[in-house]
DOKOLVEX-535735 format. One record per residue (C-alpha): x, y, z. Coordinates in Angstrom, 1 decimal, always signed. Example, Ala and Ser with C-alpha at 12.3 -4.5 7.8 and 13.67 -1.06 7.14 Angstrom:
BEGIN
- +12.3:-4.5:+7.8
- +13.7:-1.1:+7.1
//
This chain:
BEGIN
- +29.7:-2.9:-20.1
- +25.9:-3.6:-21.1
- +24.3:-6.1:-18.9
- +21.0:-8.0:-19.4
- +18.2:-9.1:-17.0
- +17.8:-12.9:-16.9
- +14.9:-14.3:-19.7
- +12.4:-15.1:-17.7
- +12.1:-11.7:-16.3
- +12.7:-10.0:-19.9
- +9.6:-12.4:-20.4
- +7.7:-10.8:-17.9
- +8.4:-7.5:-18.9
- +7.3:-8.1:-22.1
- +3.9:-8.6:-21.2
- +4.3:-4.5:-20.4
- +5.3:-3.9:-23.9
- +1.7:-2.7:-25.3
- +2.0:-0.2:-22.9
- +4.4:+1.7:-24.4
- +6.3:+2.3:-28.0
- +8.6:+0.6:-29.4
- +11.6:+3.2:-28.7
- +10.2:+3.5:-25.2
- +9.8:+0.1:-24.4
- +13.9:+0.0:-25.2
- +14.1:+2.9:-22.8
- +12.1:+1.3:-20.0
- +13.9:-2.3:-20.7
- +17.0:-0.3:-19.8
- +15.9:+1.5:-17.1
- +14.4:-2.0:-15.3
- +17.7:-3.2:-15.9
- +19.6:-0.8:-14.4
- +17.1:-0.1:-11.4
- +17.9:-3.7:-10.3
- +21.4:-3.9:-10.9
- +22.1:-0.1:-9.5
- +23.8:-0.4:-6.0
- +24.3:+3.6:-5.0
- +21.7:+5.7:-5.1
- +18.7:+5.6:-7.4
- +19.3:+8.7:-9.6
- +18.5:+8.3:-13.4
- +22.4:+9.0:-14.2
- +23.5:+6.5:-11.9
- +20.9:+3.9:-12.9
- +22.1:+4.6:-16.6
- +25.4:+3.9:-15.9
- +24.4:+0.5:-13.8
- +22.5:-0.9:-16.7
- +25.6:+0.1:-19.1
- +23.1:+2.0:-21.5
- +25.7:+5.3:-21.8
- +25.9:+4.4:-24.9
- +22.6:+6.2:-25.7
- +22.8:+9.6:-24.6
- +21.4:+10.5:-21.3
- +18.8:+12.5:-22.7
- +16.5:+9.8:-23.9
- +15.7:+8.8:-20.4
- +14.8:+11.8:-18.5
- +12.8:+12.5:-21.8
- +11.1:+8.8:-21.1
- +9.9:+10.0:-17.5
- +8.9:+14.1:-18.3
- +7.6:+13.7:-22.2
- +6.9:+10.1:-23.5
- +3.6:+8.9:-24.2
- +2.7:+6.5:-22.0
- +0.4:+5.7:-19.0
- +1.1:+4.6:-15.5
- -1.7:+3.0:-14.8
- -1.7:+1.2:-17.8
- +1.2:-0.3:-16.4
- -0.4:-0.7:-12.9
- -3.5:-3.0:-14.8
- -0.4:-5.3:-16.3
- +1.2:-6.0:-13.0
- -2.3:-6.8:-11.2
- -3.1:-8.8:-14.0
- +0.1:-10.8:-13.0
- -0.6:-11.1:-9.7
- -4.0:-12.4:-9.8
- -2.6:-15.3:-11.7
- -1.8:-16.0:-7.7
- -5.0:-15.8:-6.9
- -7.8:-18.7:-7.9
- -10.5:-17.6:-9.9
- -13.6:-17.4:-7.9
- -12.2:-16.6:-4.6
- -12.1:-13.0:-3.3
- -9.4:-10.4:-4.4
- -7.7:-8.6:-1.4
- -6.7:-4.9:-1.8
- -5.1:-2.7:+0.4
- -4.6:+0.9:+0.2
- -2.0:+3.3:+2.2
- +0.3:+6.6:+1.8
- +3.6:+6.8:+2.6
- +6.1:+10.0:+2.8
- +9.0:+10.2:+0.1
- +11.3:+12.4:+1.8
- +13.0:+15.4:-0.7
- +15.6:+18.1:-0.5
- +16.2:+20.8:-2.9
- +13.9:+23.7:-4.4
- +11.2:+24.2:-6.9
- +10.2:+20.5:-6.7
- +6.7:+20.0:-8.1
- +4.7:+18.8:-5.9
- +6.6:+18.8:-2.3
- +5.2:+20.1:+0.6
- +5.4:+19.6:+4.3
- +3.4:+16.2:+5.5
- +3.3:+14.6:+8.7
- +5.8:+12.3:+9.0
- +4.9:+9.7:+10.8
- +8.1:+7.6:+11.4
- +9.8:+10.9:+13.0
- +6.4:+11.4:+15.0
- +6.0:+10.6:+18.8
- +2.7:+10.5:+20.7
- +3.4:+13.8:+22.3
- +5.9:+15.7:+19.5
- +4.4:+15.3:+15.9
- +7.1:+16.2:+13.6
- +6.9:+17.1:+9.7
- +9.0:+16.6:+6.7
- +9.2:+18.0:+3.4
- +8.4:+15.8:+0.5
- +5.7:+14.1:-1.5
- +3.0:+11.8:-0.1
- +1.7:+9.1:-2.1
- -1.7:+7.6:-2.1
- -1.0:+3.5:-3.1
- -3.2:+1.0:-3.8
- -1.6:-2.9:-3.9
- -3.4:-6.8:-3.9
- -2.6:-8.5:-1.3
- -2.0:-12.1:-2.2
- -0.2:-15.5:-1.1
- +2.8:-16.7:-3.0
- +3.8:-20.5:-2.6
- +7.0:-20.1:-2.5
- +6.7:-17.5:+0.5
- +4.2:-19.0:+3.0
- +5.8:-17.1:+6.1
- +3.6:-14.0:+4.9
- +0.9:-12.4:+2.4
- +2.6:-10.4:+0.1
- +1.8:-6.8:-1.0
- +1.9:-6.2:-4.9
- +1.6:-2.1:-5.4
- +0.2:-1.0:-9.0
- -1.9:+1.8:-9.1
- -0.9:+5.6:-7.3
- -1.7:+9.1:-6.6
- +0.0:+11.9:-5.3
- -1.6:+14.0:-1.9
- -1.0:+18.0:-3.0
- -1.7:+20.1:-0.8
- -4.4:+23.3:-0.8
- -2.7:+26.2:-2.1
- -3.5:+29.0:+0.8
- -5.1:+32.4:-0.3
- -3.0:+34.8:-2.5
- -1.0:+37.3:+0.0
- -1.0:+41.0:-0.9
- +1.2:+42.4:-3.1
- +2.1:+39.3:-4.8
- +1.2:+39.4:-8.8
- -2.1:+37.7:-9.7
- -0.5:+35.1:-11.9
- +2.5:+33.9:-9.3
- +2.3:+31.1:-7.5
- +4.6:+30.8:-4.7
- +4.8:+26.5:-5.6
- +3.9:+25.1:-8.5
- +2.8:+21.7:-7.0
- -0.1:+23.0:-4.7
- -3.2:+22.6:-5.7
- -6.2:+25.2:-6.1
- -9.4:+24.8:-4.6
- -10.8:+22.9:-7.7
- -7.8:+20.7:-8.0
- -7.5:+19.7:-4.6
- -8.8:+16.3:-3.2
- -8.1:+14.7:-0.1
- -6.7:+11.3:+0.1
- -9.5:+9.5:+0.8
- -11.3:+10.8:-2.0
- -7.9:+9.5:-4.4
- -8.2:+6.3:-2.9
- -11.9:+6.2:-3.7
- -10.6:+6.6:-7.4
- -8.0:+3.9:-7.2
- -10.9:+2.0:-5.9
- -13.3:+2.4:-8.9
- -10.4:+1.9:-11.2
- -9.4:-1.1:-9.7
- -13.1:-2.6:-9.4
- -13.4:-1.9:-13.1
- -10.5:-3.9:-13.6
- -11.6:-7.0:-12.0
- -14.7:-7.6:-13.6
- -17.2:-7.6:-10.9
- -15.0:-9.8:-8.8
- -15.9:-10.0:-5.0
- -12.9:-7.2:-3.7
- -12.1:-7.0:-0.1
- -10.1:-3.3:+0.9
- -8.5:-3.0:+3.5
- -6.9:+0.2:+5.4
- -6.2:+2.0:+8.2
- -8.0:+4.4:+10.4
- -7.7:+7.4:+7.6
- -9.2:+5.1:+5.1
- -12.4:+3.4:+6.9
- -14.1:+6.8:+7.6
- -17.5:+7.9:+5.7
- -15.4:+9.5:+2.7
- -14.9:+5.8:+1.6
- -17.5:+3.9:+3.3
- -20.2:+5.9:+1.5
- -18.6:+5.6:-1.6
- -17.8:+2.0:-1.9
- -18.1:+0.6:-5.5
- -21.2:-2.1:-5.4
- -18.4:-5.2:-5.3
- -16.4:-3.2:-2.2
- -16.3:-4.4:+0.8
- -14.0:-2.2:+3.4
- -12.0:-3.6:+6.4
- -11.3:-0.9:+8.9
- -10.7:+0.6:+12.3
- -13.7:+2.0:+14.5
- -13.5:+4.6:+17.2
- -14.1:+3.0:+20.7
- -16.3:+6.2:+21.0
- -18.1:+6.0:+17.5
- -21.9:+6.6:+17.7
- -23.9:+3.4:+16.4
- -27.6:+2.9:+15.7
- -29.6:-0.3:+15.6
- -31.3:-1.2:+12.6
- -34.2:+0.3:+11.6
- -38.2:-1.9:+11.8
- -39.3:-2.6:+8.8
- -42.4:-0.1:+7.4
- -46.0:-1.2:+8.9
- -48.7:-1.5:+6.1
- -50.8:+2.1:+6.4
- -48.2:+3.8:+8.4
- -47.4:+7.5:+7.0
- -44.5:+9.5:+7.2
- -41.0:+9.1:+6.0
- -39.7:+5.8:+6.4
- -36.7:+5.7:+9.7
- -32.9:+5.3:+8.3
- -31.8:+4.6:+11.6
- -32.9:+2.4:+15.2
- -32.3:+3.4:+18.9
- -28.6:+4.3:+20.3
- -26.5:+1.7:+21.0
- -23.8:+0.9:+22.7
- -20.5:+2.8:+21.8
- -17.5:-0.1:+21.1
- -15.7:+1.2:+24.9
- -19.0:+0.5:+26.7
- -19.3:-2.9:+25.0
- -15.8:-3.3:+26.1
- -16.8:-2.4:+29.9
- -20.5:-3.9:+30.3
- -20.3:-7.6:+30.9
- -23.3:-8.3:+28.6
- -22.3:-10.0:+25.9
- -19.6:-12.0:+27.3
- -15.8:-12.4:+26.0
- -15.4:-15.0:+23.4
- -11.9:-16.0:+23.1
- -10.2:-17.6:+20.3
- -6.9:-17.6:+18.8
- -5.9:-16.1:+15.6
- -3.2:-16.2:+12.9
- -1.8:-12.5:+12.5
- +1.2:-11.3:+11.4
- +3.3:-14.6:+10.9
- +1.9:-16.3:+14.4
- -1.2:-17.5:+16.3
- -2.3:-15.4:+19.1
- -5.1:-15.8:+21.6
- -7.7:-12.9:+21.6
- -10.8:-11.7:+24.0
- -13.2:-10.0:+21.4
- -17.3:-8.9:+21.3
- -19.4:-9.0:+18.0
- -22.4:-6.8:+17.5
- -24.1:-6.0:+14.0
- -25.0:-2.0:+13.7
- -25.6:+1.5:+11.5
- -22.1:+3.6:+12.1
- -24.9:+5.7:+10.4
- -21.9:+9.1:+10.6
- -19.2:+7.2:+8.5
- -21.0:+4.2:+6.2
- -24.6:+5.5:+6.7
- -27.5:+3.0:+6.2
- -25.1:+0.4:+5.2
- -24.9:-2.1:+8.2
- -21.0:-3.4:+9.7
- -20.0:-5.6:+11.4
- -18.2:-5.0:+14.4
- -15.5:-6.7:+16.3
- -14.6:-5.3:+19.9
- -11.0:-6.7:+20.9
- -9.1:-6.9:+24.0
- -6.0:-8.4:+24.5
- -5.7:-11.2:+27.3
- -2.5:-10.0:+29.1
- -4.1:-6.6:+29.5
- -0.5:-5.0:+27.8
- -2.6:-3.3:+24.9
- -5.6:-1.5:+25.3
- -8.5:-2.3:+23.3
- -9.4:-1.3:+20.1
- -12.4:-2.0:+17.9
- -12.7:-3.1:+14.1
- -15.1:-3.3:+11.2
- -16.6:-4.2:+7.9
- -19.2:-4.0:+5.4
- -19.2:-7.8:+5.0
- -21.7:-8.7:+7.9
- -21.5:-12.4:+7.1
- -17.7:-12.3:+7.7
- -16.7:-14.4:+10.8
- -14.7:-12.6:+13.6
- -11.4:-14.1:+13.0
- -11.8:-13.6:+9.2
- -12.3:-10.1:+10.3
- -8.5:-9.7:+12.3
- -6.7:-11.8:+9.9
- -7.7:-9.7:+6.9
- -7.0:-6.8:+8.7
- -3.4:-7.8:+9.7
- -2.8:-8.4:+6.2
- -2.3:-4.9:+5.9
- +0.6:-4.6:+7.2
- +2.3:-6.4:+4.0
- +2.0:-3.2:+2.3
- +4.0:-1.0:+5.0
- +6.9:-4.1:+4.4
- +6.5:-3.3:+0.8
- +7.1:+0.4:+1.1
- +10.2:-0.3:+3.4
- +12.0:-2.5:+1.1
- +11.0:-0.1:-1.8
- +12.3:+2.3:-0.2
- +15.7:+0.6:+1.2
- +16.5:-1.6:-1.6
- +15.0:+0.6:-4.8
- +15.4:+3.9:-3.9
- +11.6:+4.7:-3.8
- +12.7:+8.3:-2.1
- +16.0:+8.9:-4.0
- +14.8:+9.9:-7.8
- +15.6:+13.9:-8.4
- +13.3:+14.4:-10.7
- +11.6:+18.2:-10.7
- +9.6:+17.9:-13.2
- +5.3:+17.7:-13.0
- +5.0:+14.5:-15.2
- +8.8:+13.5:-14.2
- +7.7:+13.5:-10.5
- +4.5:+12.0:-11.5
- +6.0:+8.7:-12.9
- +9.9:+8.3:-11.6
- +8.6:+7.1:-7.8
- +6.1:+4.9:-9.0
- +8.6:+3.2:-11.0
- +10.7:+1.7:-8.2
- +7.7:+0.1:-6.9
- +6.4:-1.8:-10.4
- +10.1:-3.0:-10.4
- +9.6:-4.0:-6.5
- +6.0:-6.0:-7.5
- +7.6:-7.5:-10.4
- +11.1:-8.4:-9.1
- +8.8:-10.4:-6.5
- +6.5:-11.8:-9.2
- +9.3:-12.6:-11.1
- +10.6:-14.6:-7.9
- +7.3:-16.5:-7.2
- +6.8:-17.7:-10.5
- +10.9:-18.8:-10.8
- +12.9:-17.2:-9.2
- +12.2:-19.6:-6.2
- +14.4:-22.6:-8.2
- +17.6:-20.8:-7.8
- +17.0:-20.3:-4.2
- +18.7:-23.7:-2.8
- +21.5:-23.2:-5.5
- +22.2:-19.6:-4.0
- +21.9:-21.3:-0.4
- +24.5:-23.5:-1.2
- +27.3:-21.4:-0.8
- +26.1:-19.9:+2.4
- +27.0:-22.5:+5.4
- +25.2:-20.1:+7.5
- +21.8:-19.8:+5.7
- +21.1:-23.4:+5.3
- +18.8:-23.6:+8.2
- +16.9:-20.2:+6.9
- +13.6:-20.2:+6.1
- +11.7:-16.7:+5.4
- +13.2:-14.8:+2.2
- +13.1:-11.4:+2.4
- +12.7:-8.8:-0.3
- +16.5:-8.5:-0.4
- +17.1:-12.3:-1.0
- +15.1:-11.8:-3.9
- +16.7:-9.2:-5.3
- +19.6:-10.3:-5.1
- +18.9:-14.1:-6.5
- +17.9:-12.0:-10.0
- +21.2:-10.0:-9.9
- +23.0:-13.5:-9.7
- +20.8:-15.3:-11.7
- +21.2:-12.4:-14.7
- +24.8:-12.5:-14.3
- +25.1:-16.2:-14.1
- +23.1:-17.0:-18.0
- +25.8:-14.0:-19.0
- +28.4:-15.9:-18.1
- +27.0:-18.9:-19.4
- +26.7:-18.3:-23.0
- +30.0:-19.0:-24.3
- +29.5:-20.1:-28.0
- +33.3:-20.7:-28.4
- +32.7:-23.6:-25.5
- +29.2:-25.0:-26.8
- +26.7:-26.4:-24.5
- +28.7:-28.6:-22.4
- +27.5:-31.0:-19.6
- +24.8:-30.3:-16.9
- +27.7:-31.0:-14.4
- +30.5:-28.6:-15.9
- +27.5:-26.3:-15.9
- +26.7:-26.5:-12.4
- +29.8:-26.1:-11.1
- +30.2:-22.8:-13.1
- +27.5:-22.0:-11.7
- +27.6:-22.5:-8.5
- +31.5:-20.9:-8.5
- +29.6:-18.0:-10.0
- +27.4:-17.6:-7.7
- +30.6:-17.8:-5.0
- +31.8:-15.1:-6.7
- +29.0:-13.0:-7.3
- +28.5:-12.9:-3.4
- +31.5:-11.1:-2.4
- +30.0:-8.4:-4.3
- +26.2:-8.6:-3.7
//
């Protein structure tokens, strides 16, 4: 049976339309479609059999992923066009950039290697798995509808390859023991792809004021020195990184090269253990609650990572003495302190988003073998995670309290999760299909409602 999505998120994907064709904006309607309605696992057989599209042969969609003509990040500029309809014009965007590890199984799939996987890891055993890493860049923006939480909108990616090692002997010149390493000239470290999702994205937004955010990978000199001119970057700091005052200014007459750099300073663990300046404590909203927190401020040249660029540095230490304390920076030295830990905290919204991409969409489940197969299936799941919570922030939100109804034991529940969402647009899609009964007319808003809501009763048996 052929099922449809509910119109106001056909709506919304209809703003992707320019993106592709016109025969592969049918295939990618169908593949949304089944995607969200898809219950097992995430394979492009199973999702066409979800969305009820066998009646095109199962061709046409693996050819849509390995051979169509069209662009991924195309589609990525689309969905963070949507989302900054969130954000007021004027005020500053917030990105956030991250990898994750999409675990595979199975041979000659392009691209997989073995990464660290940090889940698996422990402080004293690392442990690898075998699989592709992805390089993500997402907005980070506040929905009214969920004020428990930012939100984490992913639309533009990369994948990490791996340096091919040298050529053993004996093997032919042209063989390559895996096709998805890279060669010397190919290969580029994550930072450096998130410095390109980074100029991308800037590019997009029109010389908007853009706040980044990321962890201690992404703060080093490999994106502090190459920060596009409307970048500012949110990071971690060593406790024993090496920092500089700021150089005098020139005397008139004097000769000689002008300094880049001031005396040594104090490194962030010996501001932590001098009592000069003293603890300033205040508390601070981070992640979902307010917190009291012990932190130092000093303005300086981390002259190894962001060169002549001053940061601003925050020193923290928690009261109860349970964590130990850790250090924080940014390019934006007018920033106040607790500006500076908030927006940090907000990164965590892009972690959640990779959980719930991965447990509710199947962002690891895809077979695809392919190089431009691989290169696109992934990224799929998470534009149909950032728009199915789009789509619920804009309207989806309204069918909430219907939903609620028929769950005694949610009526006092206030957070939504990714998973409420998801499944408020199955019901919702199934509920305007059952609906539309021409034989019956329009009816009353009553008999409608209680369709509706015995629908919905229905429906969550099933969900």
């Amino acid at each position: 049976m052929t099922v449809t999505l509910v119109s106001s998120f056909r709506e919304l994907l209809l703003s992707m339309a320019p993106v592709f064709t016109q025969p592969s904006y049918a295939n990618f309607a169908a593949i949304v479609t089944g995607w969200v309605f898809c219950l097992g696992r995430h394979t492009v057989t199973n999702i066409i059999v979800a969305g009820g599209s066998d009646r095109k042969h199962y061709t046409c969609f693996h050819r849509f992923f390995n051979r169509a003509q069209w662009c991924l990040d195309a589609l990525g500029r689309v969905v963070l066009m949507i989302a900054l309809s969130f954000v007021p014009e004027g005020t500053t965007v917030l990105l956030a950039m991250d990898d994750t590890l999409c675990r595979k199984t199975g041979r000659h799939i392009w691209g997989a290697a073995m990464h660290h996987d940090q889940l698996r890891s422990t402080s004293k055993r690392p442990a690898f798995s075998f699989g592709h890493s992805w390089v993500v860049l997402s907005v980070v923006i506040a929905l009214p509808s969920i004020t428990d939480r930012p939100v984490a909108i992913p639309f533009l990616f990369r994948l990490y390859r791996k340096k091919q090692k040298r050529r053993p002997p004996g093997r032919p010149k042209g063989e390559r023991k895996c096709t998805g390493l890279a060669t010397e000239r190919e290969y580029r470290t994550r930072p450096q792809l998130a410095v390109e999702l980074l100029e991308i994205a800037a590019g997009w937004l029109n010389g908007r004021d853009v706040r980044v955010v990321g962890d201690s990978e992404y703060s080093g000199g490999s994106i502090s020195r190459h920060l596009p001119e409307n970048v500012d970057l949110f990071g971690r700091m060593p406790m024993d990184a090496a920092l500089y005052a700021e150089p005098d200014e020139r005397q008139p007459g004097q000769n000689g090269r002008p300094r880049k750099r001031g005396p040594r300073l104090l490194n962030p663990q010996h501001m932590a253990e001098t009592r000069s300046p003293r603890w300033q404590r205040e508390r601070v909203a981070i992640y979902g609650r307010s917190v009291s927190v012990w932190f130092k401020t000093a303005r300086a040249l981390w002259y190894n990572s962001a060169g002549t660029r001053p940061v601003f540095i925050v020193v923290v230490r928690d009261p109860s003495r349970r964590r130990r304390d850790d250090c924080f920076f940014t390019t934006d030295v007018d920033c106040p302190a607790t500006e500076v830990l908030e927006t940090i905290a907000k990164r965590w919204s892009l972690e959640v988003a990779f959980r719930d991409a991965k447990q509710s969409l199947g962002f690891e489940e895809p077979q695809s073998r392919n190089r431009l197969a691989v290169m696109r299936t992934a990224p799929c799941a998470v534009i149909i995670y950032s728009l199915t919570v789009l789509w619920y922030a804009r309207c989806g939100h309204a069918l909430r309290d219907t939903w609620f109804k028929t769950r005694p034991w949610y009526r006092s529940k206030k957070n939504t999760s990714f998973a409420d969402m998801l499944a408020t647009l199955r019901q919702a899609s199934w509920a305007e299909v059952s609906l539309f009964d021409p034989a019956q007319g329009v009816g009353s808003d009553k008999v409608a409602e209680k369709r509706v809501l015995h629908l919905f009763t229905s429906l969550s048996m099933v969900s």
